[in-house]
Rosetta silent file (secondary structure, phi, psi, omega in degrees, C-alpha in Angstrom):
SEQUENCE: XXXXXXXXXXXXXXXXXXXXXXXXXXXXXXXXXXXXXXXXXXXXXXXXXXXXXXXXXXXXXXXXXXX
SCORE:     score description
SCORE:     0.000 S_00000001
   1 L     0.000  146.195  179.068  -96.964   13.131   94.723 S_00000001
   2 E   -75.564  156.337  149.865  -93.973   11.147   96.209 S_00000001
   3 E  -164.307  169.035 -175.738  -91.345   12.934   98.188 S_00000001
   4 E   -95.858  164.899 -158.323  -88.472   11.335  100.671 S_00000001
   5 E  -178.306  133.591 -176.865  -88.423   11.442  104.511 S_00000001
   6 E  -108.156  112.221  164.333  -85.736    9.766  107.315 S_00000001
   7 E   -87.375   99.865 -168.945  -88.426    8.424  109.735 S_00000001
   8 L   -75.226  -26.997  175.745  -87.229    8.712  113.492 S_00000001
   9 L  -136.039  165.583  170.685  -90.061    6.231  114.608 S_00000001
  10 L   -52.058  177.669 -171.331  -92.451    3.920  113.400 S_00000001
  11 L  -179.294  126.145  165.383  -95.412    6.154  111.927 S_00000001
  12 L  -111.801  163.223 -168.683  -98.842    5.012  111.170 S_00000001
  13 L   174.080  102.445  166.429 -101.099    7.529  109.331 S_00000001
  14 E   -76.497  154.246 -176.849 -104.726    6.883  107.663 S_00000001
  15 L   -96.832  150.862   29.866 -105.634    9.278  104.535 S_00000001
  16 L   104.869   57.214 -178.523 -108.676   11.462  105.456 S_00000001
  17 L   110.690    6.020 -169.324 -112.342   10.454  103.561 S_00000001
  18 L  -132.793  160.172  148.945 -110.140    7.438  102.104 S_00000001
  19 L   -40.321  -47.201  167.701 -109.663    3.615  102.274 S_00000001
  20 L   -26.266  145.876  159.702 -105.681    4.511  102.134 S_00000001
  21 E  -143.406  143.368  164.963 -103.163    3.839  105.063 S_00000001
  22 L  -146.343  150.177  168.693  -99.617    4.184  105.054 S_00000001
  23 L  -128.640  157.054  160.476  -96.660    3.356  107.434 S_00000001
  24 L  -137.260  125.631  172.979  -93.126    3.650  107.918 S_00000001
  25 L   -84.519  137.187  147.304  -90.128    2.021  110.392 S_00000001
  26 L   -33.897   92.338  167.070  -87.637    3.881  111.405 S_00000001
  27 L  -128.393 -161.937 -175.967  -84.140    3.869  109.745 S_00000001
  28 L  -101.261   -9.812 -152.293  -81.289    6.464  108.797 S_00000001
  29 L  -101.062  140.639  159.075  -81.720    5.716  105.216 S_00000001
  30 L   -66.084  168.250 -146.308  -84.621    7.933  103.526 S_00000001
  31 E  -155.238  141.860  172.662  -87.768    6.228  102.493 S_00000001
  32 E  -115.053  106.264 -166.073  -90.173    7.317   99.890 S_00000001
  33 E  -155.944  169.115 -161.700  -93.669    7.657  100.272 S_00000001
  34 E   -52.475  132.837  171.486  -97.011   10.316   99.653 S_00000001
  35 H   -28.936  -81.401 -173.395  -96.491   13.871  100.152 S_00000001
  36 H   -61.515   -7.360  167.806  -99.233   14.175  102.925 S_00000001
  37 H   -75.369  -55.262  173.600  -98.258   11.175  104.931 S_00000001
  38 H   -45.840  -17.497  169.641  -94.740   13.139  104.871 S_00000001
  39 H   -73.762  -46.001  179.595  -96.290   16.090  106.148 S_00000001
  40 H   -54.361  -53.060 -154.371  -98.159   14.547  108.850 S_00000001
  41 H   -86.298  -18.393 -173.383  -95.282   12.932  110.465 S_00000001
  42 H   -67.457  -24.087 -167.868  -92.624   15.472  109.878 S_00000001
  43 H   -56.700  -34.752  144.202  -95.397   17.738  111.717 S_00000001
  44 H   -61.036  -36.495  171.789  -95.372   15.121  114.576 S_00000001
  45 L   120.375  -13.582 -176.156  -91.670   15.582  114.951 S_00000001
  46 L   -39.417  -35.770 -174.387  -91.891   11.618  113.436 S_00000001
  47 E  -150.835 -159.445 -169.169  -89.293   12.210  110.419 S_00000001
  48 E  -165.817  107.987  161.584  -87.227   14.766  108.779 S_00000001
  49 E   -49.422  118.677  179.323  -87.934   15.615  105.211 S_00000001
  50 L  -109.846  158.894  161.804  -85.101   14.526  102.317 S_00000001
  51 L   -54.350  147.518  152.080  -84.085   15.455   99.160 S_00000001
  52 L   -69.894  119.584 -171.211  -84.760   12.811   96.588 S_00000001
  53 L   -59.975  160.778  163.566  -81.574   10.763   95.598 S_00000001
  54 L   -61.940  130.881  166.350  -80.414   10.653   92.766 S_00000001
  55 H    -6.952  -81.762 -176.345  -81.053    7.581   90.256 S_00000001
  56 H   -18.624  -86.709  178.555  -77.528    5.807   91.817 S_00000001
  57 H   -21.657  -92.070  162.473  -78.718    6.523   95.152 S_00000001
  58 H    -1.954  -79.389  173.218  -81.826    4.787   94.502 S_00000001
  59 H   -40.693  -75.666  163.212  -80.637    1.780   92.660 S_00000001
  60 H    -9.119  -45.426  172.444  -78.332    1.482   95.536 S_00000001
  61 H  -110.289   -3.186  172.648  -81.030    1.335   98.496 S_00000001
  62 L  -106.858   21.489  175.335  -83.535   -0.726   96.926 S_00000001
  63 L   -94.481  -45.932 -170.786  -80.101   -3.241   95.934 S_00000001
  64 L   -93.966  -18.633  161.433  -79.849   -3.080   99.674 S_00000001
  65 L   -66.788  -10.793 -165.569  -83.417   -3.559  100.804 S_00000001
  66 L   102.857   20.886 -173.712  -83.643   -6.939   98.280 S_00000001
  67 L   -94.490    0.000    0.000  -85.658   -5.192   95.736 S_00000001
């Protein structure tokens, strides 16, 4: 499952028995990525769990990343 997260630092974070890795840089804008990566790092003090935007909201930051 996805969920959103404001990432205070970079964060690296292998999954557990798996080939998976995931990362995230630090910005103020939320970020979306796997529940248990989001877990990890809020757990490290790493991020701060967000609500999920709304469609707009969405459209809006991946308008502003170049996507």
């Amino acid at each position: 499952m996805m969920s959103w997260a404001i990432f205070k630092r970079e964060s690296n974070w292998s999954r557990p028995n798996s080939r998976y890795s995931f990362n995230a840089h630090p910005s103020p804008e939320p970020q979306e990525r796997p529940q248990d990566f989001i877990d990890y790092c809020v757990e490290k003090g790493w991020a701060i769990q967000a609500d999920s935007p709304t469609k707009d909201e969405k459209r809006a930051l991946r308008a502003k990343r170049g996507k």
